[in-house]
mmCIF file as gemmi writes it, N, C-alpha and C atoms, coordinates in Angstrom:
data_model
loop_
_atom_site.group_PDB
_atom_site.id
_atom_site.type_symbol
_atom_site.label_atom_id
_atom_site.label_alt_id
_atom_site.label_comp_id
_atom_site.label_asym_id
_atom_site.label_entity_id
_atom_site.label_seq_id
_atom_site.pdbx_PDB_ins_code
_atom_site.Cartn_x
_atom_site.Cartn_y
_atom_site.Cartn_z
_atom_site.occupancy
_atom_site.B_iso_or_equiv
_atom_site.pdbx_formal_charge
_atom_site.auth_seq_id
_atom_site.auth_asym_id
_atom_site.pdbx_PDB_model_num
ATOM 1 N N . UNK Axp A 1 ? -16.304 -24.759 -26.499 1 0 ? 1 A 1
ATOM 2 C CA . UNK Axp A 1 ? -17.02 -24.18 -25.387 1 0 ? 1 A 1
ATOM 3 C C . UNK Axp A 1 ? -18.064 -23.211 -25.945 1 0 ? 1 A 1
ATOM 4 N N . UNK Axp A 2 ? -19.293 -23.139 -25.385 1 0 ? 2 A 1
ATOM 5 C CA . UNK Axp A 2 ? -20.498 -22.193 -26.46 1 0 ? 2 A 1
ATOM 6 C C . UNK Axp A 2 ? -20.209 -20.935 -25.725 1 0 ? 2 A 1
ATOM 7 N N . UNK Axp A 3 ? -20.703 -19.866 -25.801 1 0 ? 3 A 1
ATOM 8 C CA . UNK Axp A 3 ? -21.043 -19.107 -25.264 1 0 ? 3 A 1
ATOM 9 C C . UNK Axp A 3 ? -21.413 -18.374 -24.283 1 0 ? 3 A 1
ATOM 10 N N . UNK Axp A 4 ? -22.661 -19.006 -24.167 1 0 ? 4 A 1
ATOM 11 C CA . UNK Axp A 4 ? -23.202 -18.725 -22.568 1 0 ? 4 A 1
ATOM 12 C C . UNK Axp A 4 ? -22.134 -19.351 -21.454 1 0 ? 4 A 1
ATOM 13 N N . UNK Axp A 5 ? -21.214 -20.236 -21.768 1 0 ? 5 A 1
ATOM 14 C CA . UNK Axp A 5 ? -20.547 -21.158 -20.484 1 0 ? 5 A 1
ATOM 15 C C . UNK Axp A 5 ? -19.616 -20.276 -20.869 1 0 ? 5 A 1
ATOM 16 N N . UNK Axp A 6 ? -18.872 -19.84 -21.691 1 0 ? 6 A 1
ATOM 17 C CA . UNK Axp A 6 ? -17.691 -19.341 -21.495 1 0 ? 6 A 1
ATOM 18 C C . UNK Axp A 6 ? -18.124 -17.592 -21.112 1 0 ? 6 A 1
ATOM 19 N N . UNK Axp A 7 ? -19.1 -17.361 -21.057 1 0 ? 7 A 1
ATOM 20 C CA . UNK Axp A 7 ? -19.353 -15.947 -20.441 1 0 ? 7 A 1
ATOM 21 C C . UNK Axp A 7 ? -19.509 -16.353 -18.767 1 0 ? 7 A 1
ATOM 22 N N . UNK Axp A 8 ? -20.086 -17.63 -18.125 1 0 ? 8 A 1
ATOM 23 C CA . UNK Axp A 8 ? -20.329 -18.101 -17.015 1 0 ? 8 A 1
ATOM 24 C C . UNK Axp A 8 ? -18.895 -18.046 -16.294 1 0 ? 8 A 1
ATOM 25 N N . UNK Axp A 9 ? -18.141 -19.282 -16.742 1 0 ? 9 A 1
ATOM 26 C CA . UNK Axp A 9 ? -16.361 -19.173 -16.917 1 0 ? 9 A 1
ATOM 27 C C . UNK Axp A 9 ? -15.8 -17.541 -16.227 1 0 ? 9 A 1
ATOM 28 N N . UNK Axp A 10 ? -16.049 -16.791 -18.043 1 0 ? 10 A 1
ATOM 29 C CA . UNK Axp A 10 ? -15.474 -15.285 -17.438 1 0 ? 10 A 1
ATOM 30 C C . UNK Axp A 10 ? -16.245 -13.999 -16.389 1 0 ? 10 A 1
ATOM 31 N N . UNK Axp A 11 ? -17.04 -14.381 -15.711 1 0 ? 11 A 1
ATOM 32 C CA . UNK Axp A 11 ? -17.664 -13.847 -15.158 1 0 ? 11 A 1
ATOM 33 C C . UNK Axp A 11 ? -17.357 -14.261 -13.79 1 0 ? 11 A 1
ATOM 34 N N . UNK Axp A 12 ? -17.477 -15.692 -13.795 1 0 ? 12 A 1
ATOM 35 C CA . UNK Axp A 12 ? -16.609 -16.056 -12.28 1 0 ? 12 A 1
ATOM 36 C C . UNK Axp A 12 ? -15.644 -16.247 -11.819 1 0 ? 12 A 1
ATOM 37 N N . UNK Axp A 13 ? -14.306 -15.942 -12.82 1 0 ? 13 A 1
ATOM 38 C CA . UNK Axp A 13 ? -13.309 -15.808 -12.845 1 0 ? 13 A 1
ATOM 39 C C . UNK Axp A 13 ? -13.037 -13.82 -12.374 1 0 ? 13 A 1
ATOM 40 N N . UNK Axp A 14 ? -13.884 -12.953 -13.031 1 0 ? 14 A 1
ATOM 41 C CA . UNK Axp A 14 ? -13.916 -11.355 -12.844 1 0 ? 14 A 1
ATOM 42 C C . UNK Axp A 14 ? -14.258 -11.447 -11.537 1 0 ? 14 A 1
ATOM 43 N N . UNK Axp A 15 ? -15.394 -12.287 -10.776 1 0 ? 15 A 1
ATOM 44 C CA . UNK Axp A 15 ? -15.684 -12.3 -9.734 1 0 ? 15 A 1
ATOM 45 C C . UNK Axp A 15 ? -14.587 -12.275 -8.736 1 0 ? 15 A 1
ATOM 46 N N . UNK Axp A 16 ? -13.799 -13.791 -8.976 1 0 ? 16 A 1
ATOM 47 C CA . UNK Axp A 16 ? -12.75 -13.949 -7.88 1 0 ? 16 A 1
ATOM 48 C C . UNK Axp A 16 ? -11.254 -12.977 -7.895 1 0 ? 16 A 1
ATOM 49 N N . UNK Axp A 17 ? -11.091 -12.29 -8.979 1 0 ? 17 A 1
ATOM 50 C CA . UNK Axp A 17 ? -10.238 -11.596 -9.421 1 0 ? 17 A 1
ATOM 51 C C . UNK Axp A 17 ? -10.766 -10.415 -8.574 1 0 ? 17 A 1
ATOM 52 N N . UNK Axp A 18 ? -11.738 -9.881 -8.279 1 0 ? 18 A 1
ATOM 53 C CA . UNK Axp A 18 ? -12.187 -8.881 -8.125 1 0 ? 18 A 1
ATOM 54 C C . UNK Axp A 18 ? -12.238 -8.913 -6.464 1 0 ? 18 A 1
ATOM 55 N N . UNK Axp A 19 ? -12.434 -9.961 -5.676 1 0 ? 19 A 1
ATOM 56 C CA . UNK Axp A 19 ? -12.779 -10.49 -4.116 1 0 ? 19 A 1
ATOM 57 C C . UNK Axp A 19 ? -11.53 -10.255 -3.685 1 0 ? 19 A 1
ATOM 58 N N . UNK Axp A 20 ? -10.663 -10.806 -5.019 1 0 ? 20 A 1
ATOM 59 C CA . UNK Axp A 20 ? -8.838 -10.702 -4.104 1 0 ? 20 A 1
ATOM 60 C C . UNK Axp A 20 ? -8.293 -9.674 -3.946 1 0 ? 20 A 1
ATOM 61 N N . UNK Axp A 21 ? -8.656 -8.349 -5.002 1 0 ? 21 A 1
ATOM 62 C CA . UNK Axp A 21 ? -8.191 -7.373 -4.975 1 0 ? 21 A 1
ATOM 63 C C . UNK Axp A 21 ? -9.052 -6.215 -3.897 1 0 ? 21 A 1
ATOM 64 N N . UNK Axp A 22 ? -9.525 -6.755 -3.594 1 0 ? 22 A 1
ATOM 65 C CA . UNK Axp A 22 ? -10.681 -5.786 -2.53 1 0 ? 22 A 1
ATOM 66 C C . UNK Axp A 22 ? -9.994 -6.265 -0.939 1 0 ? 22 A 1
ATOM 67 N N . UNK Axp A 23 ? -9.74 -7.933 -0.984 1 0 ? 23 A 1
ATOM 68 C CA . UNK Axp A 23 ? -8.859 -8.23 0.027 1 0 ? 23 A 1
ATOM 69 C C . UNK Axp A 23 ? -7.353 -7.847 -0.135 1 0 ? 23 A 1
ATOM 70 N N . UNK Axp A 24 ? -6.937 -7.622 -1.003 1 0 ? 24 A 1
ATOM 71 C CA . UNK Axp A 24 ? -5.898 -7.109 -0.85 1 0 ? 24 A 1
ATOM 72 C C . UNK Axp A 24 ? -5.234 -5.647 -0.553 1 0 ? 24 A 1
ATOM 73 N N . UNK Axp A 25 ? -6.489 -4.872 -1.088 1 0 ? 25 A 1
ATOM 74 C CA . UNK Axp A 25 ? -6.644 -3.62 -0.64 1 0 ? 25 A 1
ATOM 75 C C . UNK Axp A 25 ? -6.625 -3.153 0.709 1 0 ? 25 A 1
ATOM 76 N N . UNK Axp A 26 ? -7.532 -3.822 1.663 1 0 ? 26 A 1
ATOM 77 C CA . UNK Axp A 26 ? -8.118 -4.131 2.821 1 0 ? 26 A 1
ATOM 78 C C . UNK Axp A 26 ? -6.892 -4.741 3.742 1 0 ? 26 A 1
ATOM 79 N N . UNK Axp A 27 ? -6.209 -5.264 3.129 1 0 ? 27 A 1
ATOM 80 C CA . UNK Axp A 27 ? -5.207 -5.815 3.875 1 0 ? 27 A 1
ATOM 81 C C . UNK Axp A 27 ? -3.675 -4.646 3.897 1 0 ? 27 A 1
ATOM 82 N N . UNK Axp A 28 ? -3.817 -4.2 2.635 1 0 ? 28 A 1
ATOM 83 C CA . UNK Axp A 28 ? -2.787 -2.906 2.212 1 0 ? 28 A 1
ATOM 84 C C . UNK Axp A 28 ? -3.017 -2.349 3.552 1 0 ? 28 A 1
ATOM 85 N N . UNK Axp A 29 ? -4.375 -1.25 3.085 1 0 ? 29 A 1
ATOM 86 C CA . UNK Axp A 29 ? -4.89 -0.372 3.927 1 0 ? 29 A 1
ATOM 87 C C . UNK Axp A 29 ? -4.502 -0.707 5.32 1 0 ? 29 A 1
ATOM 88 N N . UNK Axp A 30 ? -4.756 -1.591 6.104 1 0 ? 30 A 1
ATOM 89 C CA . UNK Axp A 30 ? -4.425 -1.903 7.402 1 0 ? 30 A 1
ATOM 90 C C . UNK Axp A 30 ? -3.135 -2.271 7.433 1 0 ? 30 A 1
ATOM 91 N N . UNK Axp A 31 ? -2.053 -2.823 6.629 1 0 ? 31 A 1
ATOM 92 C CA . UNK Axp A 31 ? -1.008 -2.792 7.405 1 0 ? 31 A 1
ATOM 93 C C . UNK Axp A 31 ? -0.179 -1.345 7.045 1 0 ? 31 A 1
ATOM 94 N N . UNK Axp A 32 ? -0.877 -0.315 6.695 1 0 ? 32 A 1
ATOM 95 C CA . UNK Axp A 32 ? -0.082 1.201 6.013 1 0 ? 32 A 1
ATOM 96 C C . UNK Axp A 32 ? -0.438 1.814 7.602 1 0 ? 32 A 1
ATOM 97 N N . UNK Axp A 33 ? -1.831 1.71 7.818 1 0 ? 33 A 1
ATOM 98 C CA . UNK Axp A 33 ? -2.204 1.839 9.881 1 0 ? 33 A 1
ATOM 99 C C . UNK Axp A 33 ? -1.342 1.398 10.619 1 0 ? 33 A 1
ATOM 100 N N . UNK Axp A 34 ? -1.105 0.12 11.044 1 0 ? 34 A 1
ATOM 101 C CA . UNK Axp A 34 ? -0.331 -0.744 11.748 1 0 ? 34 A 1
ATOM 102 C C . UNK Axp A 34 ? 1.555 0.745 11.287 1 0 ? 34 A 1
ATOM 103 N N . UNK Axp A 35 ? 1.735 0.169 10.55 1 0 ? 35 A 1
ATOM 104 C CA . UNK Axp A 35 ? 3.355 0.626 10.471 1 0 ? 35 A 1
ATOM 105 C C . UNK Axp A 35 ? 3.5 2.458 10.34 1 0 ? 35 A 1
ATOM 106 N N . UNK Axp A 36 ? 2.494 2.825 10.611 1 0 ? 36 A 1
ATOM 107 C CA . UNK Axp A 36 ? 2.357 4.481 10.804 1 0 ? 36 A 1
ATOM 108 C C . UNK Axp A 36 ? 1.901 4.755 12.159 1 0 ? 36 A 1
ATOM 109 N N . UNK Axp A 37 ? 0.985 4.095 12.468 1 0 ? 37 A 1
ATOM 110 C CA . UNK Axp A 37 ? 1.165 3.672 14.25 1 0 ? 37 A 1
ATOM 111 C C . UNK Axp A 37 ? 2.169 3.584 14.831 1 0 ? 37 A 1
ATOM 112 N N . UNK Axp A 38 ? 3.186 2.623 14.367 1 0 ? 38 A 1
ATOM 113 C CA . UNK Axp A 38 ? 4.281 2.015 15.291 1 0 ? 38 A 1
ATOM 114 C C . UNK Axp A 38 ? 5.68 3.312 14.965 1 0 ? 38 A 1
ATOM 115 N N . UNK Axp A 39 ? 5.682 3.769 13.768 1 0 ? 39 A 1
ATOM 116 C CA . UNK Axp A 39 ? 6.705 4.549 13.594 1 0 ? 39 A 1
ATOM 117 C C . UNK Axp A 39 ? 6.289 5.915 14.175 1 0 ? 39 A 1
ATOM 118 N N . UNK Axp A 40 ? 5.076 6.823 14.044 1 0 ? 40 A 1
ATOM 119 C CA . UNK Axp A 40 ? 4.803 7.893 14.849 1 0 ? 40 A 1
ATOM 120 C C . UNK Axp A 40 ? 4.313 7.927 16.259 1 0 ? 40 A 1
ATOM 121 N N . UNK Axp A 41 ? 3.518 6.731 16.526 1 0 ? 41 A 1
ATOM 122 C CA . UNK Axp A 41 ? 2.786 7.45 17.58 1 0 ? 41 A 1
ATOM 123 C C . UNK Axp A 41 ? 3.079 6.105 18.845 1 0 ? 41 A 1
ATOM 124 N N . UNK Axp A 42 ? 4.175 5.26 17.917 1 0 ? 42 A 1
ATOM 125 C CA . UNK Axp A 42 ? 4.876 4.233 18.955 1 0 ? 42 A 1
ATOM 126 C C . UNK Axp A 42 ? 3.581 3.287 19.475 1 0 ? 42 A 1
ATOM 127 N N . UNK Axp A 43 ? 2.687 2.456 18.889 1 0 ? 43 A 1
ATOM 128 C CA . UNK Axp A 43 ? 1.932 1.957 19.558 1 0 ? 43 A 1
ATOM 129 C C . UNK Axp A 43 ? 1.601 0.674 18.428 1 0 ? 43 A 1
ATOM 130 N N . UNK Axp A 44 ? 0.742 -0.092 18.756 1 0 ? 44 A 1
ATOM 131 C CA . UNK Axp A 44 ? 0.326 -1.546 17.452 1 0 ? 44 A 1
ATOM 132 C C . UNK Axp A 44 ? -1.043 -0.974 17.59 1 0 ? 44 A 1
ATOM 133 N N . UNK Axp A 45 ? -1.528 -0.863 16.273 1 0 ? 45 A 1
ATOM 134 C CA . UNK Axp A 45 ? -2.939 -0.556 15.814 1 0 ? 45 A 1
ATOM 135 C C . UNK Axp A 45 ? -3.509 -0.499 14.732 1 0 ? 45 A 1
ATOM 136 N N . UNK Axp A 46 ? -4.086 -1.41 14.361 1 0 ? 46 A 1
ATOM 137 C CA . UNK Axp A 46 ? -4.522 -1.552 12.94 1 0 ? 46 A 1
ATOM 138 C C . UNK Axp A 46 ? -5.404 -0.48 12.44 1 0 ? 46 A 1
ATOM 139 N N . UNK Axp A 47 ? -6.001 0.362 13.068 1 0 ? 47 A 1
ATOM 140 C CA . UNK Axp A 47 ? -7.19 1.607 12.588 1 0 ? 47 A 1
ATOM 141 C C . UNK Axp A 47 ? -6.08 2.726 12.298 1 0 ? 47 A 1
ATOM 142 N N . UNK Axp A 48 ? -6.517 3.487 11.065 1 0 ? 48 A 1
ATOM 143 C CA . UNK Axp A 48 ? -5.931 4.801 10.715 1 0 ? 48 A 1
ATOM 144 C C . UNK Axp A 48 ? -5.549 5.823 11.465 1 0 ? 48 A 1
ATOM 145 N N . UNK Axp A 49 ? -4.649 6.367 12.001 1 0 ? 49 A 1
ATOM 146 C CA . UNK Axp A 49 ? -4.268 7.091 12.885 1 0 ? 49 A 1
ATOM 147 C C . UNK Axp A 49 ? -5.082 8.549 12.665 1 0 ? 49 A 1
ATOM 148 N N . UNK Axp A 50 ? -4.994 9.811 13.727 1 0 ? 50 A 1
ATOM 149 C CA . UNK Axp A 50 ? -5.417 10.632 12.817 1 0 ? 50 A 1
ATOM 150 C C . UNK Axp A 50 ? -4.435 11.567 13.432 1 0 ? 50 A 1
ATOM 151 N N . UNK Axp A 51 ? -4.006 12.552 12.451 1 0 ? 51 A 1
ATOM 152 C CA . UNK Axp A 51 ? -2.98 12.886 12.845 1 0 ? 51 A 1
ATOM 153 C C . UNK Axp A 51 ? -2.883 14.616 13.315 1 0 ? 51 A 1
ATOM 154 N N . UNK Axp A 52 ? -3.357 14.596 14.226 1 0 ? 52 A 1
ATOM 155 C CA . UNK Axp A 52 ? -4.2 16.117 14.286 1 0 ? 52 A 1
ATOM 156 C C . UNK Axp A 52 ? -3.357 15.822 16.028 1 0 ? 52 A 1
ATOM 157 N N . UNK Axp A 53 ? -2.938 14.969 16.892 1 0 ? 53 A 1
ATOM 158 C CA . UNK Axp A 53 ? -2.836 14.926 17.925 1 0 ? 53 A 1
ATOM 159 C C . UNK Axp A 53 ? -0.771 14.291 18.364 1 0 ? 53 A 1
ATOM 160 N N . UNK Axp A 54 ? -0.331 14.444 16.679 1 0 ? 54 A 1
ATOM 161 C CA . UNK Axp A 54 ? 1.097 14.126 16.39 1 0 ? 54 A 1
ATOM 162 C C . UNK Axp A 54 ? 1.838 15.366 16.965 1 0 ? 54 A 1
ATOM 163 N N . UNK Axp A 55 ? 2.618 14.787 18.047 1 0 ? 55 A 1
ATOM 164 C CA . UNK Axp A 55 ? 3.97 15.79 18.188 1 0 ? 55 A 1
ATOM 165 C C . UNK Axp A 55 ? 4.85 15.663 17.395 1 0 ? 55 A 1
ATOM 166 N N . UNK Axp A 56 ? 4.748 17.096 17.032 1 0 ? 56 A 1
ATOM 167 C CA . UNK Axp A 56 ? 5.866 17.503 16.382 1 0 ? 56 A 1
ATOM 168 C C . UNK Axp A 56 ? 7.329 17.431 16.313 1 0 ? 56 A 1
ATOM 169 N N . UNK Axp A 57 ? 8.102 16.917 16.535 1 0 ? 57 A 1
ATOM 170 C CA . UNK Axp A 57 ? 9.634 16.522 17.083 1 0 ? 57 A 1
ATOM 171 C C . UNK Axp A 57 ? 10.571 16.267 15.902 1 0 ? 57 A 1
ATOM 172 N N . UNK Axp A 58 ? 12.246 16.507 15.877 1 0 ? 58 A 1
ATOM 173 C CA . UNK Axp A 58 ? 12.946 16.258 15.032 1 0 ? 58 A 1
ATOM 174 C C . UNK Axp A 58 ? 12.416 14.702 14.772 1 0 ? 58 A 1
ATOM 175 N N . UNK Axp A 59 ? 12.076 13.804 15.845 1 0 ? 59 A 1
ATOM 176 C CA . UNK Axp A 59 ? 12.16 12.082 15.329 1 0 ? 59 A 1
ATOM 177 C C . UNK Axp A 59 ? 11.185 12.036 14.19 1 0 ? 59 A 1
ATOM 178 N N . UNK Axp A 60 ? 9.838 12.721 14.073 1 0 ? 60 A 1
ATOM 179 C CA . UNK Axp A 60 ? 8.863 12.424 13.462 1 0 ? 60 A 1
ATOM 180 C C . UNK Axp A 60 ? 9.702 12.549 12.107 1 0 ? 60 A 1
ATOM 181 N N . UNK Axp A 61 ? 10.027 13.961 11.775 1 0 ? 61 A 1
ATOM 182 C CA . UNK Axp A 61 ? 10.754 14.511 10.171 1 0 ? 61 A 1
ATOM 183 C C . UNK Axp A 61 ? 11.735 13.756 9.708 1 0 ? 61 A 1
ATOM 184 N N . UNK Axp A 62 ? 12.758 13.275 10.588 1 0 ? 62 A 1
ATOM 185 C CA . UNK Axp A 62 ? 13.711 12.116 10.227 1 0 ? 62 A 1
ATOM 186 C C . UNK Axp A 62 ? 12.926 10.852 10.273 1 0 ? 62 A 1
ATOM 187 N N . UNK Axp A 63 ? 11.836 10.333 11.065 1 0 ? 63 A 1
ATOM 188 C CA . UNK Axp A 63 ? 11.207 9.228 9.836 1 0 ? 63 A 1
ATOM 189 C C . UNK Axp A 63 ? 10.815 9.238 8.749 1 0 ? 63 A 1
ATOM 190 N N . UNK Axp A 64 ? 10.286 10.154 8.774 1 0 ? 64 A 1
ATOM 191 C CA . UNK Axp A 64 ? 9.509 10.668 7.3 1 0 ? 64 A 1
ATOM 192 C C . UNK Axp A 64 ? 10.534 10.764 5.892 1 0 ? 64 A 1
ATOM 193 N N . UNK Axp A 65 ? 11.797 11.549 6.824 1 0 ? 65 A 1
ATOM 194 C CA . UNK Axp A 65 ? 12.803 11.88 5.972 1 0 ? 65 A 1
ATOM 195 C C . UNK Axp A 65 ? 13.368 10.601 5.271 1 0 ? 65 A 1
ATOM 196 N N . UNK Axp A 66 ? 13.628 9.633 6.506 1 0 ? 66 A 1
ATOM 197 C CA . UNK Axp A 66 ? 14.675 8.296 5.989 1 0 ? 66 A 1
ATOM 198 C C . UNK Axp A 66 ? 13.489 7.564 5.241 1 0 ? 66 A 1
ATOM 199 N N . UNK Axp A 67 ? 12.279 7.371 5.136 1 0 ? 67 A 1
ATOM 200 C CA . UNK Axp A 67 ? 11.103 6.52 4.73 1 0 ? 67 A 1
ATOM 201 C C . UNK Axp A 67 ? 10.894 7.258 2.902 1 0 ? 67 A 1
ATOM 202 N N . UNK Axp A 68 ? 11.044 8.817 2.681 1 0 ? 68 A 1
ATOM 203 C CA . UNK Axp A 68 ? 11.003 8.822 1.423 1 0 ? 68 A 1
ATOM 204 C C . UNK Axp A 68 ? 12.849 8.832 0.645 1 0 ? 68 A 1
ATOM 205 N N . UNK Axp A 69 ? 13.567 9.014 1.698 1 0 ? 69 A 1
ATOM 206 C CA . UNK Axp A 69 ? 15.359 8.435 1.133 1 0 ? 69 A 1
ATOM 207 C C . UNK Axp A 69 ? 15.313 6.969 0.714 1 0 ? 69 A 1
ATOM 208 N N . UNK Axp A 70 ? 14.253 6.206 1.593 1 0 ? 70 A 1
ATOM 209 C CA . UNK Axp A 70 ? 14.551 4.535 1.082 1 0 ? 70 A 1
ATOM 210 C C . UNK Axp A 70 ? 13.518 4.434 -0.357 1 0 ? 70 A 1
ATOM 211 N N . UNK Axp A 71 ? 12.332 4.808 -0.203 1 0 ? 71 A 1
ATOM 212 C CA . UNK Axp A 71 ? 11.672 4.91 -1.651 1 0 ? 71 A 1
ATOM 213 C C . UNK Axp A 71 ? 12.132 5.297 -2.689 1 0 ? 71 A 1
ATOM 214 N N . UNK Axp A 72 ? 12.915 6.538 -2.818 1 0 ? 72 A 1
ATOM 215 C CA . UNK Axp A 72 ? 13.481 7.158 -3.265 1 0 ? 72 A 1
ATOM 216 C C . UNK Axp A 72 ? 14.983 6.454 -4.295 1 0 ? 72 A 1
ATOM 217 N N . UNK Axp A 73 ? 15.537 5.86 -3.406 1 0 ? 73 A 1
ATOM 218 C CA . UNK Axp A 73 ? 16.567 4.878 -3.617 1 0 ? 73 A 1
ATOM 219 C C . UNK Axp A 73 ? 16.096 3.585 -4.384 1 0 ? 73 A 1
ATOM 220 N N . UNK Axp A 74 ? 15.237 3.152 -3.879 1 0 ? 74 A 1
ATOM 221 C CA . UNK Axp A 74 ? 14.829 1.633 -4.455 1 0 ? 74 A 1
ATOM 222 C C . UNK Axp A 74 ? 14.254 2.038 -5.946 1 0 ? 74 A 1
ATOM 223 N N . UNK Axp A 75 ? 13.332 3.708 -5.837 1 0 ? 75 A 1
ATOM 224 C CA . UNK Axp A 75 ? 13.034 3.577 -7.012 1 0 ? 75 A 1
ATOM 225 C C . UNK Axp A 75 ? 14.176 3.789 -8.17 1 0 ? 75 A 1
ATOM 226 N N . UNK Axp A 76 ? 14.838 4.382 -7.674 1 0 ? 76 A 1
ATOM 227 C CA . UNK Axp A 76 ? 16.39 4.556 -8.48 1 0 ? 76 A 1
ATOM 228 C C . UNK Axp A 76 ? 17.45 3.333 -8.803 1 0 ? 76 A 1
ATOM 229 N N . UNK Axp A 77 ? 17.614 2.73 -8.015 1 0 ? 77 A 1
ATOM 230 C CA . UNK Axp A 77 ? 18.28 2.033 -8.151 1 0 ? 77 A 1
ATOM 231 C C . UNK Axp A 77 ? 17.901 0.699 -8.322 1 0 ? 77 A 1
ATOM 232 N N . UNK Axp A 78 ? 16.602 0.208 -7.783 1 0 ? 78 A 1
ATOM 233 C CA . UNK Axp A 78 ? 16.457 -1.327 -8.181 1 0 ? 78 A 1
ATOM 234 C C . UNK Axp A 78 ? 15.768 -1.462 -9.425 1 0 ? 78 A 1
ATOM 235 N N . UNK Axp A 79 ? 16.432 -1.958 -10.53 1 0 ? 79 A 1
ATOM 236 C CA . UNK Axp A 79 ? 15.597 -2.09 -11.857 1 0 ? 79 A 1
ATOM 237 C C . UNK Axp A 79 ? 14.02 -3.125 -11.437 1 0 ? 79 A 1
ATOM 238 N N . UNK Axp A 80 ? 14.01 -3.623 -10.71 1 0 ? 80 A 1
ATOM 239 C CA . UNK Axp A 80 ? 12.658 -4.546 -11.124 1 0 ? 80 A 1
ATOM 240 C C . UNK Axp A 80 ? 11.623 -3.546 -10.867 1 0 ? 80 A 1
ATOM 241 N N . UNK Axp A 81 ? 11.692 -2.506 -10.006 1 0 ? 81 A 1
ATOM 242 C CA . UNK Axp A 81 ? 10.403 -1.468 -9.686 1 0 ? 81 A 1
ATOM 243 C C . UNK Axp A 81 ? 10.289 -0.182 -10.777 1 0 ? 81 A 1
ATOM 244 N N . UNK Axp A 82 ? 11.442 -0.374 -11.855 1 0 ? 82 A 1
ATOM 245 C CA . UNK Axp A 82 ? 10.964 0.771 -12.608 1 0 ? 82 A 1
ATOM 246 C C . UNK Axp A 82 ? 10.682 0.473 -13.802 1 0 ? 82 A 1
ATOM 247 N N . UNK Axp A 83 ? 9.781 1.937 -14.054 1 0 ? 83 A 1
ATOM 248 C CA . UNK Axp A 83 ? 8.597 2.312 -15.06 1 0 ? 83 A 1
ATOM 249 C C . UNK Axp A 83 ? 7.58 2.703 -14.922 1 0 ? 83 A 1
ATOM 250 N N . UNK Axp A 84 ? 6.538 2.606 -14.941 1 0 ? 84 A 1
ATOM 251 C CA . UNK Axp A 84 ? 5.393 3.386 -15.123 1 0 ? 84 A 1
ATOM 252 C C . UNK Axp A 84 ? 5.034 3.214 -13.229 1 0 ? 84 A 1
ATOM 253 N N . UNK Axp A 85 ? 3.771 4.29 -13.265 1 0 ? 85 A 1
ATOM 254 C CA . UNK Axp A 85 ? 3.184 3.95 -11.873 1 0 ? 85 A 1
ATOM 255 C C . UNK Axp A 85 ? 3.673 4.907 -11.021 1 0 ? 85 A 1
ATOM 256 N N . UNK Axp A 86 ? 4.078 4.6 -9.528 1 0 ? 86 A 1
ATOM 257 C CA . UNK Axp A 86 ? 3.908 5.557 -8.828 1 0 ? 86 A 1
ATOM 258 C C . UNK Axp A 86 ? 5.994 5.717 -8.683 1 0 ? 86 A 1
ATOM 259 N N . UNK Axp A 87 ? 6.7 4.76 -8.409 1 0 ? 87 A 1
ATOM 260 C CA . UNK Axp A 87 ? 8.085 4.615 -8.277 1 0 ? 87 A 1
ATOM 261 C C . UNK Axp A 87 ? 8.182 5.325 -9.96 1 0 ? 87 A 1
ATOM 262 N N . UNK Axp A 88 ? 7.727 5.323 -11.013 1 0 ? 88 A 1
ATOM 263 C CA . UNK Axp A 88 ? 8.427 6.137 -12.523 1 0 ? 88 A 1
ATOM 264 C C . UNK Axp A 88 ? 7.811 7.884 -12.104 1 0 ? 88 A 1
ATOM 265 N N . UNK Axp A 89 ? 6.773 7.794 -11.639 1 0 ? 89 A 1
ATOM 266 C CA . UNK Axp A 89 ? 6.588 9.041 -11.345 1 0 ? 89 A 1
ATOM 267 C C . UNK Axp A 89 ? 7.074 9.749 -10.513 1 0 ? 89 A 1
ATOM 268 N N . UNK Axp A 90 ? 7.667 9.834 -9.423 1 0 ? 90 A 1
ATOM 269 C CA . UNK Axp A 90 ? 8.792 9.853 -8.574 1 0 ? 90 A 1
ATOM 270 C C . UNK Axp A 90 ? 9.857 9.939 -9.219 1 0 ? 90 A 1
């Protein structure tokens, strides 16, 4: 393979590597909306909540509470999520 084609090759390969992770981001991002919607403010909504208009209530702190107990746990206890990153830093 010469050169120029295999720079063509890796270039449109960085391309599509790069489209998926922007969609995947994009897709993160909106379903982190969606399931912070439905657990605080009880509603389906894909746009970012803002949270300036959240009542305050024991339910809110015990989600919050049981949501970093389950992170918390998985990062402890399930070997496939540990090591580096955000679960080793934790």
């Amino acid at each position: 393979m010469t050169t120029p084609r295999r720079l063509l090759l890796l270039t449109a390969l960085a391309a599509v590597i790069g489209i998926a992770g922007g969609a995947a981001a994009y897709v993160l991002v909106h379903l982190i909306a969606l399931l912070t919607n439905l657990a605080f403010f009880h509603r389906i909504g894909w746009k970012l909540p803002s949270f300036t208009h959240l009542h305050r209530s024991p339910l809110v702190v015990l989600v919050a509470v049981a949501g970093g107990l389950i992170v918390g746990a998985m990062a402890k206890w399930a070997p496939i999520i540990r090591g580096h990153g955000i679960p080793g830093a934790m």
